[in-house]
C-alpha angles and dihedrals in degrees: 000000000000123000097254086052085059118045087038090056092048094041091048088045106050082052102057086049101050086048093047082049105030085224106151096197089068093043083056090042084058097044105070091040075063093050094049096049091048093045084052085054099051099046089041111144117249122232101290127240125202139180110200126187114172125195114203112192114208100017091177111054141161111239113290098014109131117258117207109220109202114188121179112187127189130198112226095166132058134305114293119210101202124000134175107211120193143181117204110221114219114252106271099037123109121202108224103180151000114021131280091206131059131183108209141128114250121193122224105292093011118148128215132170131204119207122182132147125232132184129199143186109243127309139070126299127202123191108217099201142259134316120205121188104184115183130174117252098269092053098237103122129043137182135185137202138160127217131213108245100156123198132148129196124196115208102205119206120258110242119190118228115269116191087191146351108198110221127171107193115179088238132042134179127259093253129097112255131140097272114108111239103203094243139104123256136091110336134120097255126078123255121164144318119251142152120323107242134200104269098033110136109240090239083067090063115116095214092190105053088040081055091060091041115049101171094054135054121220137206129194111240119212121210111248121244117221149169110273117209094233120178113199119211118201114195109232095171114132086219100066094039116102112207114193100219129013091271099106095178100061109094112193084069092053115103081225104073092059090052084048094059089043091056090050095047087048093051089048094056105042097048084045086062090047100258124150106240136186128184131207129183105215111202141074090003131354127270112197111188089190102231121268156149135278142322090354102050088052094057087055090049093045092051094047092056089046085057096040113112125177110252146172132236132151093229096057097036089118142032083252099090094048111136111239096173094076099063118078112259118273094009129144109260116194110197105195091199133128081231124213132223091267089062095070095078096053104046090048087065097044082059093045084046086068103255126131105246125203132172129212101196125183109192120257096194105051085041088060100042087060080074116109096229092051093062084077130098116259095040084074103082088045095054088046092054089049097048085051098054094046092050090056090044090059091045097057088048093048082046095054090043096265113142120217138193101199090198116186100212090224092075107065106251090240089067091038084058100043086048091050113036099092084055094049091044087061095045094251132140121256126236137173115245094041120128 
């Protein structure tokens, strides 16, 4: 029951009371309930009337930088006695200091600001605007409006710095680039000796072969180096994802958001060295980054990682239902996933198919052994089950040329890289423990 129900019910029955019984201490009780609902009445604040203007600075982060919130707020109604102003922080965002609601009284025109200072893990963030409860002094009537104050913050993934990610796809574009193309022509590696041709630099003349060979003069010939077309598949399936804890919805203890911040540091990369990229986030639904150049297409790719979540659906359950259709033919596809044992068939095809398949794999297991209830017993024949099957997962991908990058998540992926990049130039799997 509101307050105005209330005191109108107490103060109308007490009088009919004092007046059934001519007891004049019940017709004063009433009164003031009488006073009090008439004083409510008469202070009673009046529809508000705001004007709300909001600064975000920066509006474009990496997770757990401070964000600076500015709200100027201007009074275009009539005076408020008493008004609770506040301002709903998206989910995701922590205050840190200073307070996004304020109880004060503001005159007609008056103008008040609000400054506080928030910080978030990765994503976009959109303010939906303030709310304003103004109520008179003696707290019988309210009234509540909200007020647009549009903002919007983008928490853009972290990506570590990659110098190179060696890649060898089947096709390459006709621009030159750092991937090696498998044909002869002007590059820094060696490729072959032929026949010399009018126009070959003498630095170019292979002296040796043209000694055993008197009656023919021989080049050496360089691999050229070109742009790839490369489409990169983050694995958004719940099923595959690890949390540490029961609490599903934190995500700095989610095995995602490391594959996540290996995605972003690949793109990077690979954009930095002139490819052509596409991303796609493969889980509860598709997103499709369409592939691109530069600086712009790594924008696209950064924002479609910060909006990236981890979700469920029975259609994209498994890597069956990827769409192949939507990578270039012949190109070099990069899946980040901790894979399962349903993946292998797939994968297997794309391969078939004629794409150059690669895995980045964080490690499900180990991530999950970091846990405090697995450092208990029983847990240990479980966890050496695990590692086993997923042993005997990589090698029949490795089998089946699939390259894979077995990353535990505990070494940065810059190192893992480092670590790894004479193996995946040479088309071998990657596993921890090897010199």
């Amino acid at each position: 029951m509101s307050r105005v129900a209330l005191l109108g019910t107490l103060g109308y029955g007490l009088l009919l009371v004092g007046l059934a019984t001519r007891t004049g201490g019940m017709l004063a009780l009433a009164l003031i309930f009488v006073i009090y609902l008439a004083a409510g009445l008469l202070f009673e604040p009046l529809p508000i009337n705001f004007q709300v203007s909001r600064t975000i600075t920066p509006d474009r982060v990496s997770p757990g930088e401070p964000i600076f919130i500015h709200l100027s707020i201007i009074n275009l109604g009539t005076a408020l006695e008493k008004v609770l102003l506040e301002d709903p922080l998206p989910r995701g965002l922590s205050l840190v200091d200073g307070t996004n609601s304020l109880l004060t009284s503001l005159p007609s025109g008056g103008v008040l600001e609000i400054d506080y200072t928030v910080q978030a893990g990765r994503g976009i963030f959109s303010f939906p605007g303030l709310k304003a409860s103004a109520t008179d002094y003696l707290g019988v009537f309210h009234r509540q409006t909200s007020a647009l104050a549009p903002g919007q913050v983008q928490v853009l993934p972290q990506a570590s710095q990659l110098k190179r990610f060696p890649i060898r796809p089947r096709h390459t574009r006709v621009y030159s680039g750092l991937i090696p193309a498998r044909q002869g022509g002007s590059g820094v590696e060696f490729f072959g000796v032929r026949l010399y041709q009018p126009g070959d630099p003498l630095r170019r003349i292979n002296w040796r072969a043209t000694s055993r060979n008197p009656d023919s003069l021989f080049s050496n010939d360089y691999e050229q180096e070109r742009v790839a077309d490369i489409g990169l598949i983050l694995d958004a399936r719940q099923r595959t994802n690890v949390y540490l804890g029961t609490d599903t919805q934190a995500s700095d203890r989610s095995l995602f958001e490391y594959e996540v911040a290996a995605t972003a540091a690949l793109a990077e990369a690979l954009l930095r060295d002139g490819n052509r990229v596409g991303l796609l986030v493969y889980g509860a639904f598709l997103d499709w980054t369409y592939p691109g150049y530069g600086k712009t297409q790594r924008e696209r790719i950064f924002q479609a990682l910060s909006r990236a979540r981890v979700g469920e659906s029975s259609v994209f359950s498994n890597l069956h239902y990827l769409p192949r259709r939507v990578f270039p033919t012949r190109s070099q596809i990069i899946l980040i996933s901790p894979l399962v044992v349903d993946d292998l068939p797939i994968l297997i095809r794309l391969r078939a198919n004629g794409f150059q398949v690669m895995v980045v794999s964080a490690d499900p297991v180990a991530y999950e052994k970091t846990a405090p209830i697995s450092k208990q017993g029983p847990n240990e024949l479980a966890f050496r089950l695990a590692t086993l099957e997923r042993s005997v997962l990589i090698t029949n991908l490795t089998h089946a040329g699939v390259q894979v990058l077995d990353w535990d998540v505990s070494t940065p992926f810059d190192q893992t890289v480092k670590q790894a990049e004479l193996h995946l130039s040479r088309a071998q799997v990657v596993t921890r423990g090897l010199p």
